[in-house]
N, C-alpha and C positions, 0 to 999 in steps of 0.2 A: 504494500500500500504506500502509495507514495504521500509524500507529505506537504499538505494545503502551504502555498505561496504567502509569506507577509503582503499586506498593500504596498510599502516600500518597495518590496522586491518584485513587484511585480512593476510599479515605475521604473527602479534602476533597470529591468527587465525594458521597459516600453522604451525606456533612453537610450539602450544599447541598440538597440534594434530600429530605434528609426536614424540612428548614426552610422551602423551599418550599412542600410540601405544606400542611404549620400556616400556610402564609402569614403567615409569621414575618418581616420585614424582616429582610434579610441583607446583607452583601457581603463582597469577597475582600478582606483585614483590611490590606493591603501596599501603597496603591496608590501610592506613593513610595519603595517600593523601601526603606525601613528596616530596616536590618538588627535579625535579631531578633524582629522586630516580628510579631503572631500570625497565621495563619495567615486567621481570620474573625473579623468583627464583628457581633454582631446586637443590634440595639432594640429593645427589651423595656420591662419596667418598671424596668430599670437596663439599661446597658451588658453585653452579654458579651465576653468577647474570650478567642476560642478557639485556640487552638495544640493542634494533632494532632501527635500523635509515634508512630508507628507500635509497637505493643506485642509483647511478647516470643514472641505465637504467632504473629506473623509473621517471627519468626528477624531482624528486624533491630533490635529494640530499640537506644536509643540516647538519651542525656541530652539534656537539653536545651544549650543552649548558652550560653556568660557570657553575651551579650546578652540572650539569651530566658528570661534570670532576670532579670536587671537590668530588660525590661519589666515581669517580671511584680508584683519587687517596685515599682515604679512604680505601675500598676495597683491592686495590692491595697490602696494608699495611700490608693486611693477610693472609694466609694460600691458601686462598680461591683464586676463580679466575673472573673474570670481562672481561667477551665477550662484542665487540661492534658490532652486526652482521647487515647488511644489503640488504641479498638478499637470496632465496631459496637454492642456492649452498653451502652457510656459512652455513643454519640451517641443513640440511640433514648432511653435515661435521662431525657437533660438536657433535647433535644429536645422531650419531653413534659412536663418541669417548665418549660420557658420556656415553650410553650403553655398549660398552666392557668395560670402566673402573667398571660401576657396576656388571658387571660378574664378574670381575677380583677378587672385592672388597668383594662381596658376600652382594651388597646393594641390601635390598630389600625394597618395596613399601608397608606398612602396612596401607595405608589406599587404595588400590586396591582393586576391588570387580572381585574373585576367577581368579584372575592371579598371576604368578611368574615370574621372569624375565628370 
């Protein structure tokens, strides 16, 4: 029996997979276990670094955390940019502006198997 999906994980789920689709370079933002630390990262024409927080029409709303402000103030230090997204409207949003930005940019995905953006 497999085991029922959090709502979160089923967003970090829907993020993955519509960044996929753009053939967007992604991955899972944590791979050291840093606390805090966002959720995904994707390569773009700058850095994204996303943190999902589940939003309020899913009944669990909830702040982010001292750490995951402390990254974020961190982050916005730089170049780069620092989403706090929490609900399917926000991911399709951004999704699509980080896809015409890497049109624009002429970013492409090198580790893709036989897609171009």
């Amino acid at each position: 029996m497999s085991k029922k999906k959090s709502e979160k994980q089923l967003l970090e789920d829907y993020l993955k997979e519509k960044l996929d689709k753009k053939n967007i370079f992604n991955f899972h933002g944590n791979p050291k276990n840093l606390k805090g630390f966002p959720d995904r990262v994707v390569f773009a024409e700058i850095v994204y670094y996303i943190e999902l927080k589940l939003g309020k029409e899913n009944e669990s709303y909830y702040e982010q955390t001292p750490m995951q402000n402390k990254w974020e103030k961190q982050i916005k230090q730089t170049p780069n940019k620092y989403l706090l997204l929490s609900n399917r409207e926000d991911i399709d949003r951004w999704a699509e502006i980080i896809y015409e930005n890497c049109l624009l940019n002429g970013i492409q995905n090198f580790f893709a198997h036989n897609k171009k953006i």
